[in-house]
PyMOL commands that place a pseudoatom at each C-alpha (Angstrom):
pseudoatom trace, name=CA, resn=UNK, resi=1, chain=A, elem=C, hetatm=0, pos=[72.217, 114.151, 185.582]
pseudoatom trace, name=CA, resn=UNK, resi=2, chain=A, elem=C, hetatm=0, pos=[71.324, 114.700, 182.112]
pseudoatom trace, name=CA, resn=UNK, resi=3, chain=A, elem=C, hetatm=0, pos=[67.717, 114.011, 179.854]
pseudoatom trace, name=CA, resn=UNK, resi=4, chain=A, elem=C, hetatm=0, pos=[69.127, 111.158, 177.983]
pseudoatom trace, name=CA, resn=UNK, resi=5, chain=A, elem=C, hetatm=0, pos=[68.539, 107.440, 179.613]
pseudoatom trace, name=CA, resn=UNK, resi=6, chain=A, elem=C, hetatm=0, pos=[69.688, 104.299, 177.572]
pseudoatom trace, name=CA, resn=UNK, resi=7, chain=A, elem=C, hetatm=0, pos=[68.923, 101.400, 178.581]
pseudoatom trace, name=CA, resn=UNK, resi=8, chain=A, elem=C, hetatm=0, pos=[71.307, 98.627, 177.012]
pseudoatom trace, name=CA, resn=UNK, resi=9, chain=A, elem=C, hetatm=0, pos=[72.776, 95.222, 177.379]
pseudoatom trace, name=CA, resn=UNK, resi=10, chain=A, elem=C, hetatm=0, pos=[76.749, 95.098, 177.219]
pseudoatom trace, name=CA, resn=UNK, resi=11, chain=A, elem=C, hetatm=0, pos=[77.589, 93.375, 173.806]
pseudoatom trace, name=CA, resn=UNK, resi=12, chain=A, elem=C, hetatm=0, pos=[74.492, 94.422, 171.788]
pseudoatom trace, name=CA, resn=UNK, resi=13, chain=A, elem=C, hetatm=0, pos=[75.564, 95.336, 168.489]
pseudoatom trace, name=CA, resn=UNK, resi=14, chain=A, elem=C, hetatm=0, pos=[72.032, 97.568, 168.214]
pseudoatom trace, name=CA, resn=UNK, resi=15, chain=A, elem=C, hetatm=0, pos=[72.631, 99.419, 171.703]
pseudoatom trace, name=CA, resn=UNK, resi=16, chain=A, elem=C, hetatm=0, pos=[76.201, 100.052, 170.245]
pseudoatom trace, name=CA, resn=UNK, resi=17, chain=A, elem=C, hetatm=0, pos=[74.657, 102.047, 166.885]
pseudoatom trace, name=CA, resn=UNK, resi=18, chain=A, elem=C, hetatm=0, pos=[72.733, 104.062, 169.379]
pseudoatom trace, name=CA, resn=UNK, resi=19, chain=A, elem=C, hetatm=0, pos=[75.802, 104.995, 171.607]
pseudoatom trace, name=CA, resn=UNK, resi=20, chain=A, elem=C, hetatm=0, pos=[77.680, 105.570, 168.295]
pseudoatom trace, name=CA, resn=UNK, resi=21, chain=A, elem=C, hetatm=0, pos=[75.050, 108.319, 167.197]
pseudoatom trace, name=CA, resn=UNK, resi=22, chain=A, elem=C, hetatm=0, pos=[75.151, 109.262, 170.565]
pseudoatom trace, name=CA, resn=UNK, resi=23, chain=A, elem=C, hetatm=0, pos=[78.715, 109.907, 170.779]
pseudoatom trace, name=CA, resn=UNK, resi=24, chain=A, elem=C, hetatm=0, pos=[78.950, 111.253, 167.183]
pseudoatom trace, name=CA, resn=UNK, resi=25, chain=A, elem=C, hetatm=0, pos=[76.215, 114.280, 168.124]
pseudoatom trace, name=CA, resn=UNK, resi=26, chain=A, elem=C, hetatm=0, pos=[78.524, 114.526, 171.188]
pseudoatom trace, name=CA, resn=UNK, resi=27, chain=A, elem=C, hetatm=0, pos=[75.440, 113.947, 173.609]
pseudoatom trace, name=CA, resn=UNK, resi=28, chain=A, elem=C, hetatm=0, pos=[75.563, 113.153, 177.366]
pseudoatom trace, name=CA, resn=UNK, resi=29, chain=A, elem=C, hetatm=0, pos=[73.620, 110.410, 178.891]
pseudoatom trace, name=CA, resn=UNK, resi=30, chain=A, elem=C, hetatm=0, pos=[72.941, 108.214, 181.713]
pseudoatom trace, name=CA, resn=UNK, resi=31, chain=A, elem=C, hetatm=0, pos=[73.161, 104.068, 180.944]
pseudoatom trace, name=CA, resn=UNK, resi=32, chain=A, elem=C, hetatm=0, pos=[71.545, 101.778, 182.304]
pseudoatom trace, name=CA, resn=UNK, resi=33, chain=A, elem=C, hetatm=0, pos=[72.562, 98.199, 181.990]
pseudoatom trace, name=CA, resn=UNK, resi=34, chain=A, elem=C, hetatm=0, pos=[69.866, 95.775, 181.956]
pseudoatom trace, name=CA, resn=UNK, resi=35, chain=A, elem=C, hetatm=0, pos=[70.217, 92.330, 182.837]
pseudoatom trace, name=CA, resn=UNK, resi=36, chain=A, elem=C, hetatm=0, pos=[70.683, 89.404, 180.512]
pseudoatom trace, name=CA, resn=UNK, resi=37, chain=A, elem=C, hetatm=0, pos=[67.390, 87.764, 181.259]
pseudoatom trace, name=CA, resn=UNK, resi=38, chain=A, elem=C, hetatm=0, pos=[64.481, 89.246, 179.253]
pseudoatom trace, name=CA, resn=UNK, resi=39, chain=A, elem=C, hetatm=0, pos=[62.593, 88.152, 182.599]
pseudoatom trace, name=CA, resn=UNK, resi=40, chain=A, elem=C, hetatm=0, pos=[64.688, 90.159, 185.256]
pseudoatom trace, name=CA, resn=UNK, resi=41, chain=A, elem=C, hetatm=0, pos=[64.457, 93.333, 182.743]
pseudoatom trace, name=CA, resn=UNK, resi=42, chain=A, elem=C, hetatm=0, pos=[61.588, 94.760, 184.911]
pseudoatom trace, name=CA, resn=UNK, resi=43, chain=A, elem=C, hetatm=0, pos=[62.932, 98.244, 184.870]
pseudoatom trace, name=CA, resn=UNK, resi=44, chain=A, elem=C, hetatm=0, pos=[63.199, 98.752, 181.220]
pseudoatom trace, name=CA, resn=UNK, resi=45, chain=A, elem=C, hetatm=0, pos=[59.727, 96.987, 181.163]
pseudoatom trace, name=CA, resn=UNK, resi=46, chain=A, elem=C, hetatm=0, pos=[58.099, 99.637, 183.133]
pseudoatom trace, name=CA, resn=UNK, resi=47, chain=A, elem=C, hetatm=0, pos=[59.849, 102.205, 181.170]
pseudoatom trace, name=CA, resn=UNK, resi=48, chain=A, elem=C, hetatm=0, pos=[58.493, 100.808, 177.343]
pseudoatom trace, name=CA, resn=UNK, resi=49, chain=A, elem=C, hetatm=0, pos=[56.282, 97.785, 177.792]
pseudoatom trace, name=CA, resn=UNK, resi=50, chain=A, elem=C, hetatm=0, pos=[58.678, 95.784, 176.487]
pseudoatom trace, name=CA, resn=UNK, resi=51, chain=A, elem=C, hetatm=0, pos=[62.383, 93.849, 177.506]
pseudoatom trace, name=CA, resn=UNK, resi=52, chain=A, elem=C, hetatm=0, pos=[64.066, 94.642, 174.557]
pseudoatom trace, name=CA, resn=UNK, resi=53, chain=A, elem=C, hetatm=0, pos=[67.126, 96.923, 174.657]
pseudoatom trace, name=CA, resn=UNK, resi=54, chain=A, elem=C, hetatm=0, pos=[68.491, 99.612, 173.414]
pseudoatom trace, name=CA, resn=UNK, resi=55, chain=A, elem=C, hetatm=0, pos=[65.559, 101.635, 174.782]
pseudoatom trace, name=CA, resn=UNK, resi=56, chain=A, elem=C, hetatm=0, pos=[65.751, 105.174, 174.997]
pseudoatom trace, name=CA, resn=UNK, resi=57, chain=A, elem=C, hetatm=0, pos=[64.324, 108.080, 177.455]
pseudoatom trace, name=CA, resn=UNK, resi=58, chain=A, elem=C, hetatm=0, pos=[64.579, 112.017, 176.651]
pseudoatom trace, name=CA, resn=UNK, resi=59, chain=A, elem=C, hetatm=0, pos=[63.187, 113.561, 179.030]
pseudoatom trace, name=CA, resn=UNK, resi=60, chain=A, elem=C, hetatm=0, pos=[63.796, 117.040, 177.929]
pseudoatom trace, name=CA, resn=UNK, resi=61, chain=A, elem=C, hetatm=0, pos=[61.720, 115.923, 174.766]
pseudoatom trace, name=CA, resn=UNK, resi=62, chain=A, elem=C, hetatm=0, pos=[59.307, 113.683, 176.350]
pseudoatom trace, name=CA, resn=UNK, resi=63, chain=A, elem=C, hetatm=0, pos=[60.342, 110.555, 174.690]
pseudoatom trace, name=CA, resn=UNK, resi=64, chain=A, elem=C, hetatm=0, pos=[59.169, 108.366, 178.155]
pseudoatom trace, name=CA, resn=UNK, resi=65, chain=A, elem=C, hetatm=0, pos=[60.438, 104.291, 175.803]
pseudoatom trace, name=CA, resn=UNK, resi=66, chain=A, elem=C, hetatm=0, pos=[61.632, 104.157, 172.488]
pseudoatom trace, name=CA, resn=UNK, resi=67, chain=A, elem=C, hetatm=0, pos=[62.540, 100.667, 171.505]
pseudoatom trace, name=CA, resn=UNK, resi=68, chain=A, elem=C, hetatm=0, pos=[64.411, 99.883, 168.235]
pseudoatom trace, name=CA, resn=UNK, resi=69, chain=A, elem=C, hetatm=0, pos=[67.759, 101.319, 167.345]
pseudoatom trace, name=CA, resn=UNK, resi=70, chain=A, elem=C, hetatm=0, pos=[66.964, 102.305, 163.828]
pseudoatom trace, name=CA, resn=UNK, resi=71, chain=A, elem=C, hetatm=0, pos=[63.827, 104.750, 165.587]
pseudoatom trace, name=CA, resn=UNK, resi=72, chain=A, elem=C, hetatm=0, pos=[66.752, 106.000, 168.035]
pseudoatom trace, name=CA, resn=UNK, resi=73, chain=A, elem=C, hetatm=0, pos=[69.037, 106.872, 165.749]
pseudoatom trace, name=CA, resn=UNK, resi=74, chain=A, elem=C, hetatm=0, pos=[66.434, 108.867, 163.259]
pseudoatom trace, name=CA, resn=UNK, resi=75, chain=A, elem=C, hetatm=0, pos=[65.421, 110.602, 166.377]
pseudoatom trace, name=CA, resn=UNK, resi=76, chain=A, elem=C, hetatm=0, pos=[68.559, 111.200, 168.039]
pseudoatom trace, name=CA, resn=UNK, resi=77, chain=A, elem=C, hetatm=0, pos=[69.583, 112.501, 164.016]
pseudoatom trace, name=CA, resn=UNK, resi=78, chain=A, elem=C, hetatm=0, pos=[66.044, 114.767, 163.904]
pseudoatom trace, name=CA, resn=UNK, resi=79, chain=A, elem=C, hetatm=0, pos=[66.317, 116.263, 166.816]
pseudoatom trace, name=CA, resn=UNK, resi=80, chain=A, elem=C, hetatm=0, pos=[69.911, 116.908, 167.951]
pseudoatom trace, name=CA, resn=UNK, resi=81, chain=A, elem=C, hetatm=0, pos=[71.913, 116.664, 164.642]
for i in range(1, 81): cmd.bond("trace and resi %d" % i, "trace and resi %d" % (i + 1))
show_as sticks, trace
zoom trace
């Protein structure tokens, strides 16, 4: 298991740019596919208070929700680049 969650939707052009950074700073992580329904996205709710994907979760950092894939990809950049 690594720190690194993402939670993303299959065909989301912003979870995408995060898995691109990801990939590009050669980081492993777990995914987690959310469903399409913003309503039936209760995990990734509970995780950042909101339905929106990509969300992110570094545990080894204590990052416990971050929305918004221009945030990720500064962070993923800041902290593992």
């Amino acid at each position: 298991m690594t720190d690194i969650t993402l939670y993303e939707l299959e065909g989301c052009p912003y979870c995408a740019k995060v898995k691109d950074k990801l990939a590009e700073l050669g980081l492993e992580y777990d995914s987690v596919m959310v469903p399409r329904s913003h309503g039936e996205r209760d995990e990734v709710k509970a995780v950042s208070g909101q339905t929106g994907v990509p969300v992110l979760v570094d545990e080894a950092h204590g990052v416990e929700g971050m929305p918004e894939s221009d945030d990720i990809v500064e962070y993923l950049e800041e902290t593992y680049a």
